[in-house]
N, C-alpha and C positions, 0 to 999 in steps of 0.2 A: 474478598479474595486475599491469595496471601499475599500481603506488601511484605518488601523488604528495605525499606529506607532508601532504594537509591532510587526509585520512580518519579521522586521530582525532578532529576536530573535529565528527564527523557523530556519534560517540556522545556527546560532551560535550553537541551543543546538546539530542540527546533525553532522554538521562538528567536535563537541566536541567529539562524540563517534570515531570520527578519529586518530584525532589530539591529544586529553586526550587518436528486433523483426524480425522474421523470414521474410521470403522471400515469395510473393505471386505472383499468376499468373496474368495474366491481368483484365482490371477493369472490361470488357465488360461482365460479365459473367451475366447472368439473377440471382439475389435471387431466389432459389428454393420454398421459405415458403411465400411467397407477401412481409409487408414491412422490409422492412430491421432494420428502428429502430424499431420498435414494437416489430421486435425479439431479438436485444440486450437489450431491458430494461429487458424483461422478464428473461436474464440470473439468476437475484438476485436469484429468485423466484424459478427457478429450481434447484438452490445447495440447498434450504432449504430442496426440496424434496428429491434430495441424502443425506442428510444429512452429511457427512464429506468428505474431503480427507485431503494428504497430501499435501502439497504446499511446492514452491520453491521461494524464491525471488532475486532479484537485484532490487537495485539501485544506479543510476550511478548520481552521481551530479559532476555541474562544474561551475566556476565562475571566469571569468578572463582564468590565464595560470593554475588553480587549478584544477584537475580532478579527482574526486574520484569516488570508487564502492565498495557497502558495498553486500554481500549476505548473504541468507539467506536458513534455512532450515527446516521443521517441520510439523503441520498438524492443520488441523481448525474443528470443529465444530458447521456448518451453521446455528444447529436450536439452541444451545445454545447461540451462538455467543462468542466462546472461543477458544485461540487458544495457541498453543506452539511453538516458534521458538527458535533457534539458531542462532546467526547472529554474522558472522565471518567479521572482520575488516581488513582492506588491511595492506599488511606484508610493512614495513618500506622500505625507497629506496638501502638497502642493498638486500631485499628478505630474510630478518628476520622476521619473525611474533614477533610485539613487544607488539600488544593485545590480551588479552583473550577474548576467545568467550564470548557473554552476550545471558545469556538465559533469552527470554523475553516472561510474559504469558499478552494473550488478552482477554481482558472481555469486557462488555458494559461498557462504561464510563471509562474506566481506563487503565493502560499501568504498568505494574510490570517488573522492569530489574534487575537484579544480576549479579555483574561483570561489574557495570554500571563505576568502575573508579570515576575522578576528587574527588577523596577526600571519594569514601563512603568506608567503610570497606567491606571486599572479600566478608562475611557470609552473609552481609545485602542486602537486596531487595529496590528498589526506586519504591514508587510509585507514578506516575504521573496522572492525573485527564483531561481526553484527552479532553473533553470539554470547557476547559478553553485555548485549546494550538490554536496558531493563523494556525494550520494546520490541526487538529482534529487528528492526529497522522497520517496524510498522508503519513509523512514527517521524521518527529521529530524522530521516534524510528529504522531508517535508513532499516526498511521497512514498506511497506503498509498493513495496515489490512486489508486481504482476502477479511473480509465481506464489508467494506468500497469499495475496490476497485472493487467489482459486483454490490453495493448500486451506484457508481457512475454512471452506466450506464443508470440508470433511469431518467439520466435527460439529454441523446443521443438524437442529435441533425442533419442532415445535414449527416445521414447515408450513406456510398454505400457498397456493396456487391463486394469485389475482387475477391476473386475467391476460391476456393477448395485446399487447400493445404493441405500435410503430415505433421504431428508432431509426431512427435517420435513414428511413427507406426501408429497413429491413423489420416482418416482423417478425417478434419473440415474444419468450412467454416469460412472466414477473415471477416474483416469486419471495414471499418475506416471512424471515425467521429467526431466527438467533443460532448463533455458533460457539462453543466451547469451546478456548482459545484453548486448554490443555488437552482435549480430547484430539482437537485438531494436530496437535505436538506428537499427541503418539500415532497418528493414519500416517502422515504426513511423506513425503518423498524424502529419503535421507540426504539431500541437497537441502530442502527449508526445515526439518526436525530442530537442527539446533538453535536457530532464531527464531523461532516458533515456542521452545521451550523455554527460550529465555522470554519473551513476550508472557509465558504463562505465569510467570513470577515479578513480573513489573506495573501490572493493568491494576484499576481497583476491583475489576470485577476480571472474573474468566466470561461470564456471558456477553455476545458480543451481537446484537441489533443487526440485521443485515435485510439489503434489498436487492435480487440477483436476476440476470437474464438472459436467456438461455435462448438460442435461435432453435430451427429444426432441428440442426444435427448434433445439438446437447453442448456448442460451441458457448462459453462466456462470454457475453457483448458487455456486459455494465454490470458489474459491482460498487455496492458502498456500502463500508459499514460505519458503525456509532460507537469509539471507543470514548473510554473514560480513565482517568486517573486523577491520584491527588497530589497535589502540588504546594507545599505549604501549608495544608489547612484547604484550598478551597479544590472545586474540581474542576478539571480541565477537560473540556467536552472535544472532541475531535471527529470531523464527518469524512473520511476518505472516500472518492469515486474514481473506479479506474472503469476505463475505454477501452475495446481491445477492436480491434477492427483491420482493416490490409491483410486478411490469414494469409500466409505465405510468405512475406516481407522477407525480401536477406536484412539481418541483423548483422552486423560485423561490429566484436566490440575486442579493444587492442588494449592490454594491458599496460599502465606505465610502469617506466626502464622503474630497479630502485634508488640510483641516483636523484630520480625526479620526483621522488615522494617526501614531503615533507617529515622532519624527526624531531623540529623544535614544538615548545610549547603554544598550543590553542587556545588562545581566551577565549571565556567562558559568554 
């Protein structure tokens, strides 16, 4: 893909937040609905019409003998595109939690963390400007934006239909393919285009591994994908899963004053 030298930087800032998929039936199954990508891209399209849930995240990054998993917890608002998480940091190799949870709000173009560490003060909010980040915040905020991560299915590619599995009560239908992280940049809703585009210029690859599941009404329950980038020389494998589940949830997410956003320098 095309690197541009600053894609190491996208595992430095997540690893910083550290350090500062289910099972399906066999493949043979006929898609119910014809084609099978046709019906993954259209996932986007149907959360705007439920309009919220709650969501769950992980992601699990690894690089060399380094393993980490960051999760997450909160709720999104599809037709705003705003979202509220919690995202709790893996407890120290004693099984001490030795970070605070960062509560992080998601708006178009932007990324707001509290509790963000390396240097900001407890009170203060960072905010980051996700169009400029070589991962559109795929990555960076050590989980995936909801709507980013339904936006990417739109550029689903080389679909097949697995088969009908249970999820936590509910069933849906699997679905695993790969996505075009630039093709996905141009469908995209002009709310995620521009960190999406930025993501299409930071990855090592545009192709992007995916496992997706769709209930009856074409609703996303569980996405993951398998991003990659290179980071000094070696490659940094990254597995994001996001949960969507509560359709309906009130989301309420309140901007911070800009008094209260941090303008000193970040370590690294």
């Amino acid at each position: 893909m095309r690197g541009n030298g600053r894609s190491g930087r996208v595992w430095g800032v997540a690893i910083a937040l550290v350090l500062g998929g289910g099972c399906a039936g066999p493949g043979d199954d006929a898609e119910p609905g014809g084609d099978p990508a046709l019906t993954v891209r259209g996932a986007a399209e149907a959360l705007v019409r439920v309009g919220s849930s709650k969501t769950s995240t992980s992601m699990e990054m690894a690089t060399g003998g380094t393993r980490v998993t960051i999760r997450g917890e909160g709720g999104y608002d599809f037709r705003l595109r705003t979202g509220r998480l919690q995202v709790m940091l893996p407890s120290d190799a004693a099984g001490e939690s030795e970070h605070r949870p960062i509560t992080e709000l998601l708006v178009p173009g932007a990324l707001y963390m509290k509790n963000r560490g390396a240097g900001v003060p407890a009170d203060k909010w960072v905010r980051v400007d996700t169009t400029t980040l070589d991962d559109g915040n795929l990555v960076t905020g050590g989980a995936t934006d909801p709507a980013a991560a339904a936006e990417l299915l739109r550029g689903a590619r080389q679909v097949t239909y697995v088969g009908e599995v249970d999820l936590a009560g509910v069933k849906v239908r699997h679905y695993r393919g790969t996505t075009d992280i630039a093709e996905a940049a141009r469908l995209a809703s002009p709310q995620v285009r521009g960190a999406l585009a930025a993501a299409a210029k930071g990855f090592t690859t545009d192709v992007v591994p995916f496992d997706a599941y769709l209930d009856e009404e074409g609703r996303l329950r569980k996405v993951r994908h398998q991003f990659s980038f290179s980071n000094q020389g070696r490659t940094v494998a990254v597995a994001s899963t996001t949960l969507l589940y509560g359709f309906g949830a009130r989301v309420s997410v309140t901007l911070p004053d800009r008094a209260d956003i941090y303008a000193g320098k970040i370590q690294a």
